[in-house]
C-alpha positions in Angstrom: 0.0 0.0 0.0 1.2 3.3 -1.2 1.9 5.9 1.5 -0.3 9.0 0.7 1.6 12.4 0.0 1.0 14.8 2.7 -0.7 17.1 -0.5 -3.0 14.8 -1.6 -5.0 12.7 2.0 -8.5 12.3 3.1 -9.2 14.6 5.8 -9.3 18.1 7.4 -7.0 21.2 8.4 -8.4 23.7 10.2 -6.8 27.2 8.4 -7.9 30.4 9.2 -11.0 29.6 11.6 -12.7 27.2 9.5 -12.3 23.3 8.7 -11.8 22.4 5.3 -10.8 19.6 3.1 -7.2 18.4 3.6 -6.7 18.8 -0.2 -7.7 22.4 -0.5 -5.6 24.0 2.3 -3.5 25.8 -0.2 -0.8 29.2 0.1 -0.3 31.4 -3.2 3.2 31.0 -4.2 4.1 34.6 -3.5 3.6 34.0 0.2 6.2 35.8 2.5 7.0 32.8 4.3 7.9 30.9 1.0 10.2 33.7 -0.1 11.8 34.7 3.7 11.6 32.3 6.2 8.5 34.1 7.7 6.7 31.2 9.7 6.5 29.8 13.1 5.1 26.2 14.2 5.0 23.6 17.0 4.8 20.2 17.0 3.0 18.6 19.0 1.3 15.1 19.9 -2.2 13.6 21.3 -2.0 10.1 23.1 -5.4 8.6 23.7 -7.6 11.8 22.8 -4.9 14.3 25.0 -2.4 16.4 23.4 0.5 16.8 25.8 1.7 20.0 27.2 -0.8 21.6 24.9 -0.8 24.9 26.5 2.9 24.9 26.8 2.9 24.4 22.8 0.8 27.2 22.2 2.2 29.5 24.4 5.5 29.1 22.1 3.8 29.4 19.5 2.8 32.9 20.5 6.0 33.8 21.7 7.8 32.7 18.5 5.4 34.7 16.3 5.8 37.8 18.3 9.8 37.3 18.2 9.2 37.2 14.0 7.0 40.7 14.8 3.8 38.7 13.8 0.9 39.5 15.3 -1.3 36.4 15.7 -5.4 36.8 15.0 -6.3 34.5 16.9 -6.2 34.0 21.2 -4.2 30.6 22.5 -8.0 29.7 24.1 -9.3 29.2 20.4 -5.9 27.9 18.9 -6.4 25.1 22.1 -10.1 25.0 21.2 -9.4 24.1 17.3 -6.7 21.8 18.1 -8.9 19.4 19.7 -11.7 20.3 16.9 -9.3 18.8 14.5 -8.1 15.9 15.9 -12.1 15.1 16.0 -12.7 16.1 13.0 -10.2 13.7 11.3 -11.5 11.1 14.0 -8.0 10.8 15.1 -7.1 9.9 19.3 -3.2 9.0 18.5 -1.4 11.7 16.2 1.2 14.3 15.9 -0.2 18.1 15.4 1.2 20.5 13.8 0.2 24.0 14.1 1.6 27.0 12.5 1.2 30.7 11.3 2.9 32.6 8.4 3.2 35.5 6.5 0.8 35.8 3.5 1.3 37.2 -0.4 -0.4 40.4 0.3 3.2 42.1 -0.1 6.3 41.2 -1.7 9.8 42.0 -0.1 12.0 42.2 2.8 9.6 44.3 4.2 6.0 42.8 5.1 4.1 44.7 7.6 0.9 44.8 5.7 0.6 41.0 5.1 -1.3 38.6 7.2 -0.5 36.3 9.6 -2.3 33.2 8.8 -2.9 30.1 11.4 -3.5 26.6 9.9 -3.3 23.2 12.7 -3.0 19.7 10.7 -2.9 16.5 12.2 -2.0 12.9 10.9 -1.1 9.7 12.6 2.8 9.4 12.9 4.4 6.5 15.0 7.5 7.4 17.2 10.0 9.4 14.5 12.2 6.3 14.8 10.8 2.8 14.4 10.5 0.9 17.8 13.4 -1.6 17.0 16.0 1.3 16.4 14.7 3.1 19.3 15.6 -0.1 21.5 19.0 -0.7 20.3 19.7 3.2 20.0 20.3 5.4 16.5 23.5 6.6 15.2 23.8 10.1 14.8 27.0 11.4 12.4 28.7 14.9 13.2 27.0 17.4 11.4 28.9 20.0 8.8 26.4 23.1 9.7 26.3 24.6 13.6 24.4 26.0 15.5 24.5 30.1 15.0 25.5 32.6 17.4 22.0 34.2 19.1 23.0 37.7 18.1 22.6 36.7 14.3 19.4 34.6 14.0 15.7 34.3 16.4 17.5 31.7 17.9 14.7 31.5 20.9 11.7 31.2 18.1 10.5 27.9 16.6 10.9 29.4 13.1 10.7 27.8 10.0 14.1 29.1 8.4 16.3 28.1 11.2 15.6 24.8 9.9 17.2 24.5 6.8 20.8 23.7 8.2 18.8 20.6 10.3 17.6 19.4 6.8 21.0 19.9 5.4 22.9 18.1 8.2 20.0 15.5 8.1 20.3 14.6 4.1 24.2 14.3 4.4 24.1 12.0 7.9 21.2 9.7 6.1 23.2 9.7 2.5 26.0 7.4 4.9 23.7 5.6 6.7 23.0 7.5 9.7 19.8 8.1 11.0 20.2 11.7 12.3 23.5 14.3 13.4 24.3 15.8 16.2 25.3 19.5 15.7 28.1 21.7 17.6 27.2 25.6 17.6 29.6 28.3 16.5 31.7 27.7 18.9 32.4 24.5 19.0 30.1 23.0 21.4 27.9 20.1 21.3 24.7 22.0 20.9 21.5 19.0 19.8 20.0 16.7 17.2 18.6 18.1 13.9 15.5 18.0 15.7 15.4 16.8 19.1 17.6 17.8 22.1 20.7 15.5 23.2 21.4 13.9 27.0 24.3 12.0 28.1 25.1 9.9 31.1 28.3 11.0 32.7 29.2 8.3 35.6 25.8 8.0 37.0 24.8 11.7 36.1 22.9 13.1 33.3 24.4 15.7 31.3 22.8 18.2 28.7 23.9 21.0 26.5 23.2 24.9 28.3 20.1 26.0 25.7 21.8 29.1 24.6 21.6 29.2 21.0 19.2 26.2 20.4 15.6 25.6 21.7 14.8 24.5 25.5 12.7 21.8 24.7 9.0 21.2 25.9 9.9 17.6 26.1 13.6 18.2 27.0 12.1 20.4 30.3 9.9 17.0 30.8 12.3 14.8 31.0 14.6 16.5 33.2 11.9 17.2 35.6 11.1 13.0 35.5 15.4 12.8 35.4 15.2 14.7 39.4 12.2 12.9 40.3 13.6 9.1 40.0 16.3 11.1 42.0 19.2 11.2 39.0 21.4 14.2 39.3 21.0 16.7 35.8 23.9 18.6 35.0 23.6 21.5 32.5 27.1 22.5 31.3 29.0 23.1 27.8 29.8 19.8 26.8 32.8 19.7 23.6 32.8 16.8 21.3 36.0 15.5 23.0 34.4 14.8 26.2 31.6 12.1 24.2 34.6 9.3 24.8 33.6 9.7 28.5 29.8 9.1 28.4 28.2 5.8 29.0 24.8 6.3 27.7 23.3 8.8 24.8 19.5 9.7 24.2 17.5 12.3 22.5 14.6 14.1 23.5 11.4 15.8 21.2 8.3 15.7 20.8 8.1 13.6 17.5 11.7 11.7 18.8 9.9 11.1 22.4 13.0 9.8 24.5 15.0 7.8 21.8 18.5 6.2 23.0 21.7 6.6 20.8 24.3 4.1 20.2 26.5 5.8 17.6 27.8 9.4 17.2 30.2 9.7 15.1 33.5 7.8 16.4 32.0 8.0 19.7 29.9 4.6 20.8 27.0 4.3 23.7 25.4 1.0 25.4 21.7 2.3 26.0 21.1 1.6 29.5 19.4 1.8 33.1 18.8 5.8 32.4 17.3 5.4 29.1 15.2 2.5 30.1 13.9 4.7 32.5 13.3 7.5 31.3 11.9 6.3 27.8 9.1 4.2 30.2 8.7 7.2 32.3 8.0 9.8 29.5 5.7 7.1 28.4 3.5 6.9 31.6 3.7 10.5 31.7 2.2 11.3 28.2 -0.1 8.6 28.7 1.2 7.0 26.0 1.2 3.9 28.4 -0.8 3.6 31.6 0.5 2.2 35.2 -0.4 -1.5 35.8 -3.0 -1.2 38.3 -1.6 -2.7 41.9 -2.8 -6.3 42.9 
């Protein structure tokens, strides 16, 4: 069975402040954010009828669109409201979501102050981003060409579409050798996260994590921290260099479409997924309800 383009499937996408037919949700091809980058998104994902941290999502949301000087036309109330309108809609309980707001074609140019800011939320069953046998064994991840940039020269705080073009690029080269994702430094140097998800290692009993200073502070990587502290693990947020991989025991990555995925492989640098990632993939589970608690005897 062919896998349908995500163009041309049954369903709806609520754009605007209306429903309509998955196949008609269409852009003109002048649209700002085509031509400069000018669109914000989350992603998101509903286990059994819930989207986790759904509030937290949308309050991003917001506050990436008001870094790209957007003005949003809707409230977050309504934006939660049409979320769960869609999933219905599409009779969906399990799926990723994918809400997002851009520039329109009512201008053309650097300058866009008189376009609109359009708001669109899509949703479409999507396993785990890696299939359940890689996830158990752990991914390999190659060292990415592109970094990271410095926060004075890009949003770097905002969700924004265009600061995603150097994860694509590092992404294409690592899967062209047979990787299934990179890890990227930042300009200086530093191990900084995935192409798409944020990166954890276990130093000597201790879990260690990039400073988010030029790279997203994960919804999910925030999560998983907090469930790190809870089972009573000690979380360390430092610069990490690549150099200092050959110590680490354990790799995993965290995101809402990666969930908590353990890495075997970065580069010349090799991980035994372990006690931690056991952990804390079942605890993010339990959490999103993605699994529920066996019921005591």
């Amino acid at each position: 069975m062919t896998t349908p383009t995500f163009d041309d499937r049954d369903g709806y996408i609520w754009f605007n402040g209306t429903l309509m037919p998955w196949r008609g949700a269409k852009v003109h091809v002048l649209t700002h954010a085509l031509h400069y980058g000018s669109c914000v998104f989350e992603g998101e994902r509903a286990y059994r009828g819930k989207v986790f941290k759904l509030e937290e999502h949308t309050e991003r949301l917001f506050y990436s669109a008001g870094i790209l000087d957007m003005k949003m036309p809707f409230t977050e109330a309504q934006i939660n409201e049409a979320t769960y309108e869609t999933i219905r809609a599409n009779n969906l309980t399990d799926c990723y979501v994918r809400p997002l707001a851009w520039r329109g074609s009512e201008m053309m140019g650097v300058a866009a102050q008189s376009t609109k800011t359009n708001v669109a939320i899509a949703v479409w069953p999507w396993p785990s981003y890696f299939s359940p046998e890689e996830r158990l064994k752990g991914i390999r991840l190659d060292m990415a060409t592109w970094r990271r940039p410095h926060p004075d020269t890009a949003p770097v705080r905002a969700k924004a579409a265009g600061l995603y073009m150097i994860c694509t690029l590092n992404k294409h080269a690592a899967e062209r050798k047979g990787y299934d994702d990179a890890m990227m430094l930042d300009w200086r140097g530093q191990v900084a996260e995935a192409t798409g998800a944020n990166i954890f290692f276990n130093f000597g009993g201790e879990i260690h994590t990039p400073t988010p200073d030029c790279f997203l502070d994960g919804i999910t990587r925030r999560t998983v921290i907090a469930l790190a502290k809870a089972r009573g693990y000690k979380v360390v947020e430092r610069v990490i260099m690549p150099e200092d991989l050959s110590k680490a025991t354990e790799c995993f990555l965290t995101g809402t479409a990666a969930e908590v995925t353990p890495v075997r492989e970065i580069g010349p640098y090799k991980f035994t997924p372990g006690e931690i990632c056991k952990n804390l993939m079942a605890d993010y589970d339990l959490a999103t309800g993605k699994t529920v608690a066996a019921k005591a005897a």
